[in-house]
C-alpha positions in Angstrom: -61.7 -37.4 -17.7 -64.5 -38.7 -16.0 -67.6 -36.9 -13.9 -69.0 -37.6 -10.7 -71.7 -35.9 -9.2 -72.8 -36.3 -5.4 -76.0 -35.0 -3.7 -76.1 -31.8 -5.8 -78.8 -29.2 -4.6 -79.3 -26.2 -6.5 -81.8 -23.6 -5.1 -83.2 -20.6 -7.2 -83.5 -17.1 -4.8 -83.3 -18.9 -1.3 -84.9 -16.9 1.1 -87.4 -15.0 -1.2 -90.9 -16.0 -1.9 -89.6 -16.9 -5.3 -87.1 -19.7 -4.2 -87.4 -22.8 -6.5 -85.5 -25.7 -5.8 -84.3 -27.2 -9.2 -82.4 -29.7 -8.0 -82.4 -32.1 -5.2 -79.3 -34.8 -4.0 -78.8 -35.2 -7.5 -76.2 -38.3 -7.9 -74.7 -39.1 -11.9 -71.1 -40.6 -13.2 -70.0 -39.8 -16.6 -67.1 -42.4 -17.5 -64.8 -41.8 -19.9 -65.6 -42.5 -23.5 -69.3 -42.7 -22.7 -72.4 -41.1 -24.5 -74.9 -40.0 -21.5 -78.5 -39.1 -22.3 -80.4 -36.6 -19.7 -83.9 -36.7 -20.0 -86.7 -35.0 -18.5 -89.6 -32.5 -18.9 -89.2 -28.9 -19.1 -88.8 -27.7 -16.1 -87.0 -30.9 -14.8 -84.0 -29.6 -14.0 -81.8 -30.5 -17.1 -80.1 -27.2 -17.8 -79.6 -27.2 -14.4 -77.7 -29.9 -14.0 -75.4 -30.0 -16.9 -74.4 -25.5 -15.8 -72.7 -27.6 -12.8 -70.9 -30.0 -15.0 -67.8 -27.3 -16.0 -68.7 -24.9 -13.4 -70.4 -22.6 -14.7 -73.2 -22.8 -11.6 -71.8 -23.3 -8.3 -74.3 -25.4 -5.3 -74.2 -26.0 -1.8 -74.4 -28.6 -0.8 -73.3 -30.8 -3.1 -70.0 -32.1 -4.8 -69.0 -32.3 -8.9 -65.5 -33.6 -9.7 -64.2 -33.4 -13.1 -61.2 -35.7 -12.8 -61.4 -35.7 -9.4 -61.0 -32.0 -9.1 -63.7 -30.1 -7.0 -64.9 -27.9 -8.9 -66.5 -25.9 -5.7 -63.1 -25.4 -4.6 -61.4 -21.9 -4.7 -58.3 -23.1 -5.8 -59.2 -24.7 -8.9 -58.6 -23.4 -12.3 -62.1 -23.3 -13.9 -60.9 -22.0 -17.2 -58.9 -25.1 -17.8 -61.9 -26.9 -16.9 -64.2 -25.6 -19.4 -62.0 -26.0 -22.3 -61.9 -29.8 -21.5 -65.8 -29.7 -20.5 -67.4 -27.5 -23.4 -70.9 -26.9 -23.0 -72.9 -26.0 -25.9 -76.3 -24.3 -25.1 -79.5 -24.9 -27.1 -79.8 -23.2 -30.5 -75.9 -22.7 -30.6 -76.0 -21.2 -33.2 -77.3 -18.1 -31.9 -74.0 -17.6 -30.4 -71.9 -16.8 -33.8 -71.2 -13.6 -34.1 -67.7 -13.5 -36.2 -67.6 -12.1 -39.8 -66.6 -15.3 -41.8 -66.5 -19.1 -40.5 -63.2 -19.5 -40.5 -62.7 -16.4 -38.0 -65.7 -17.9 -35.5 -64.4 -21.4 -35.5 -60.3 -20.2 -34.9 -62.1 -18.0 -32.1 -61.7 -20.4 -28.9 -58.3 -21.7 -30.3 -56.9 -18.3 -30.4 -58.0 -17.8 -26.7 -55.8 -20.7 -26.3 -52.7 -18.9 -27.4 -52.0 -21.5 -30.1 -50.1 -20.2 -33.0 -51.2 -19.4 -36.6 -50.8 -22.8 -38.4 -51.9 -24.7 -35.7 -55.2 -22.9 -35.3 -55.5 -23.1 -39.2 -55.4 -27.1 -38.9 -58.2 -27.1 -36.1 -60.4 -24.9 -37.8 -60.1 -26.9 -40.7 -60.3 -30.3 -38.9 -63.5 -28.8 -37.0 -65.2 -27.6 -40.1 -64.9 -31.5 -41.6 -65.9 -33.4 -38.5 -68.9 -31.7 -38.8 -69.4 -32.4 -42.3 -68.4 -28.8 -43.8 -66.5 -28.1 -46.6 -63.4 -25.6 -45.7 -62.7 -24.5 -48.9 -66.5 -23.9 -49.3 -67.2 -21.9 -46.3 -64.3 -20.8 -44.3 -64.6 -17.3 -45.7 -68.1 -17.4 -46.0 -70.2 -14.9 -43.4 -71.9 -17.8 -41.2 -75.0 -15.5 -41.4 -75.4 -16.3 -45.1 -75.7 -20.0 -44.0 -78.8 -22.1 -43.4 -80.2 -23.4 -39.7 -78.4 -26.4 -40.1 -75.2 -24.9 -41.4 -75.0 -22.6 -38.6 -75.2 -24.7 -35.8 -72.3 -26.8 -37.6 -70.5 -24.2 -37.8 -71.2 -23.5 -34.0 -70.3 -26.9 -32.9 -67.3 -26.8 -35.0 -65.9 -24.0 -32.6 -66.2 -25.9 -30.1 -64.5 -29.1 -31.7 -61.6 -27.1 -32.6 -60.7 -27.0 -29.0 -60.6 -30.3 -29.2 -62.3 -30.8 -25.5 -62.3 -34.3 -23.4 -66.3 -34.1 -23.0 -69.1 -32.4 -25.2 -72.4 -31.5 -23.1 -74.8 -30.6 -25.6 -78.6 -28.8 -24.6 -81.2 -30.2 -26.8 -78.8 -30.0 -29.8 -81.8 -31.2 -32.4 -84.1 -28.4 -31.3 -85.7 -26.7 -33.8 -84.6 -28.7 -36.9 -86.8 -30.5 -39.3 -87.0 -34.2 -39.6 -84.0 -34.2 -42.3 -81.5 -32.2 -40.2 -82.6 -34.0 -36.8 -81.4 -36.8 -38.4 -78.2 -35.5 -39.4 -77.5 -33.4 -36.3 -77.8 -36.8 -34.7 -75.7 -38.8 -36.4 -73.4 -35.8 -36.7 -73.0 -36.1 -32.6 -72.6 -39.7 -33.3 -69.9 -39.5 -35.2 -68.0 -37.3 -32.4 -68.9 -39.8 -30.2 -67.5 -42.3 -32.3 -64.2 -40.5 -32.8 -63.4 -40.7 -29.4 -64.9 -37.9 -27.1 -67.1 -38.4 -24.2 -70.7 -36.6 -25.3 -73.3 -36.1 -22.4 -76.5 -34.9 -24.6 -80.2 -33.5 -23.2 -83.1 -34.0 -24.5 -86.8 -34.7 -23.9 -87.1 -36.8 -27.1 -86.7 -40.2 -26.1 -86.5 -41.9 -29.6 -83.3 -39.4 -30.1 -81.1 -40.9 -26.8 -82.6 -44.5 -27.6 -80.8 -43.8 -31.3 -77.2 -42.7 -29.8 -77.1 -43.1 -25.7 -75.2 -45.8 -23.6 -77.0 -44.6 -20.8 -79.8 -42.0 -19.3 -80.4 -40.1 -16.7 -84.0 -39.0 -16.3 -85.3 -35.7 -14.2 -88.3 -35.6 -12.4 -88.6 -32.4 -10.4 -85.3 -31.6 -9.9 -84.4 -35.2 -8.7 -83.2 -38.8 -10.3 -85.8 -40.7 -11.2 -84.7 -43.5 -13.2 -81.0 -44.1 -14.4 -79.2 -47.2 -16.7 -79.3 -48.4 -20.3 -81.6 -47.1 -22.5 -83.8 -50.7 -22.6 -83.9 -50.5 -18.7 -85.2 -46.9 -18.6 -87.8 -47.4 -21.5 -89.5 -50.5 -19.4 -91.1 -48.1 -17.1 -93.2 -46.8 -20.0 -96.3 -46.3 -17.9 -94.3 -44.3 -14.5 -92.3 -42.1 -17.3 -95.9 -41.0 -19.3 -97.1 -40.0 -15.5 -94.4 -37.8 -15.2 -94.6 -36.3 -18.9 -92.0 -38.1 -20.9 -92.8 -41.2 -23.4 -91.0 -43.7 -24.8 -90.0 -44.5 -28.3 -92.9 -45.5 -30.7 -91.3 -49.1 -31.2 -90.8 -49.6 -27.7 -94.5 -48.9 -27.3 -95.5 -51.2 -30.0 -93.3 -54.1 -28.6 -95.3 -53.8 -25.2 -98.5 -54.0 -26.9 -97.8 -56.8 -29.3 -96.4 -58.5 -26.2 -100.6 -57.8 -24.5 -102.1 -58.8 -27.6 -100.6 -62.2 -26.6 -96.8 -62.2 -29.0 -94.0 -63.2 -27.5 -91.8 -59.8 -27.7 -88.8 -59.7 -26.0 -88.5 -56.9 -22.8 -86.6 -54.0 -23.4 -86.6 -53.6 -27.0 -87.1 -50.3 -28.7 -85.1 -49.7 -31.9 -87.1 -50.7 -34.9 -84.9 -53.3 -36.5 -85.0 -55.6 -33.3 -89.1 -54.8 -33.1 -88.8 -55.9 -37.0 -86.9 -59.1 -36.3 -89.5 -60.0 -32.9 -92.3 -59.7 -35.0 -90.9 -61.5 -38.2 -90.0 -64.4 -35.9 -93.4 -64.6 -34.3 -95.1 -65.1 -37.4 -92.8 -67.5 -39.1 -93.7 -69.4 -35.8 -97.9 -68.9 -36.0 -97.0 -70.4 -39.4 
C-alpha cells in the first residue's frame, strides 16, 4: 500500500494576518515494506505532513494517494483509510483512557465489528509484539503502568488493527536513554515483521539506527531526501538549518581532515570502528 505525495501546500488561516504556510510543493513516496524517516526542526513542518498521510488534514493544492486512491476526493472512504494508515501522535500514551489493557488494546478492533475471539487473539498478539506480557497486564489499569509500559500499551492498540503502514510522531520523546533504546528497536521489530513504518523525528542518530530512507524539512519544504549516508553528507547545510548529524558521522569527517582515509557516508559506529581499526593497522 504504497504513498505518493505531489506538490502538497498546506496553509494555516489564509487570509488572516496569522496565515503560516507549513508546507510548500511538498513531494515524498513511501513504498511498500519501507521504513521512512522525516526529519526536521520544530516547526518544519513534520506533523504537518504526516496529518495528510491518512487524511486527517485536507490541502489545496496538492495530491496524496494512498494506493492510488485520492484522498482529497469526496468519494473516498477515509475510515478504511485510516485503519490501513494508523497514525500515532507523540506521547501516545496520553491517549489511553480504558479501565484495564486488555479493554484499550480490543478498543479499535471492536470498532471493526470483529467478533469476541478474534479480537481476544489481536489483543493478545498486540500486547507480545510489543514486548508485554498478556497474562501480566491485560487486566491491569494501564494507568498503574510505567512511561514505557503505557506507550506499549498505546502502540499495541494500534497493532491490533493490524494496519498496512505505522506513522509514528517522535515515538522516543520523552524517554530516558534505556527505553529510547527499546522503543527503537521495539519499532524495529514491527518494521521487521512486515509493516511499512514512516517515523519523525529530529534525532538523527535515531533514523540513522532504523531508516531506509529520510525525508528532511526545512520550512515547510524538502530539503534533502535518500539514504540515510547520502543525507548525513551534508553535515555542514543540515547544522545551518538546525538539525545535526550523528556523532560517528561527525567523527568520520574529521578523522577524514585530520588526514585518515575514512570512507564517505559512514555514520553507524561499528563501520567508524572498522575505518579506524584499518587505518592504523596500515600506519603500522
Amino acid at each position: 500500500m504504497p504513498i505518493k505525495v505531489e506538490k502538497l501546500t498546506h496553509v494555516y488561516m489564509p487570509g488572516t494576518p496569522f496565515e503560516a504556510k507549513a508546507l510548500n510543493e511538498v513531494r515524498m513516496q513511501v513504498e511498500d515494506g519501507e521504513f521512512i524517516g522525516i526529519i526536521g526542526h520544530t516547526g518544519s513542518g513534520k506533523s504537518t505532513l504526516i496529518s495528510h498521510l491518512n487524511g486527517l488534514e485536507k490541502s489545496e493544492p496538492g495530491v496524496v494517494l494512498v494506493n492510488g486512491i485520492d484522498l482529497g476526493d469526496k468519494g473516498t472512504d477515509l475510515i478504511a483509510v485510516r485503519r490501513a494508515v494508523v497514525l500515532v501522535f507523540q506521547y501516545p500514551e496520553y491517549q489511553l483512557f480504558e479501565e484495564t489493557v486488555a479493554k484499550d488494546v480490543a478498543f479499535g478492533p471492536t470498532n471493526l465489528g470483529l467478533d469476541a475471539e478474534e479480537i481476544k487473539r489481536r489483543v493478545d498478539w498486540a500486547l507480545r509484539q510489543v514486548g508485554l506480557d498478556p497474562e501480566g497486564v491485560a487486566e491491569k489499569s494501564p494507568f498503574e503502568l510505567s512511561s514505557g509500559q503505557k506507550r506499549r500499551v498505546a502502540i499495541a492498540g494500534v497493532l491490533a488493527m493490524k494496519p498496512s503502514i505505522l506513522i509514528l510522531d517522535e515515538p522516543a520523546a520523552g524517554l530516558d536513554p534505556a527505553g529510547r533504546r527499546d522503543m527503537l528497536d521495539l519499532i524495529r521489530g514491527i518494521h521487521d515483521a512486515g509493516t511499512t513504518v514512516v517515523m519523525v523525528s529530529h534525532s538523527m542518530d535515531d533514523v540513522g539506527r532504523c531508516c531506509d530512507r529520510l525525508y528532511v524539512l526545512s520550512k515547510g519544504e524538502i530539503a534533502y531526501s535518500g539514504t540515510p549516508a547520502e543525507v548525513f553528507l551534508h553535515d555542514r547545510r543540515l547544522h545551518e538549518i538546525g538539525l545535526d548529524v550523528p556523532e560517528c558521522a561527525k567523527l568520520a569527517r574529521q578523522l577524514r581532515e585530520a588526514g585518515f582515509d575514512m570512507p564517505e557516508g559512514i555514520y553507524r559506529t561499528e563501520d567508524v570502528c572498522a575505518a579506524i581499526l584499518e587505518n592504523l593497522s596500515g600506519r603500522k
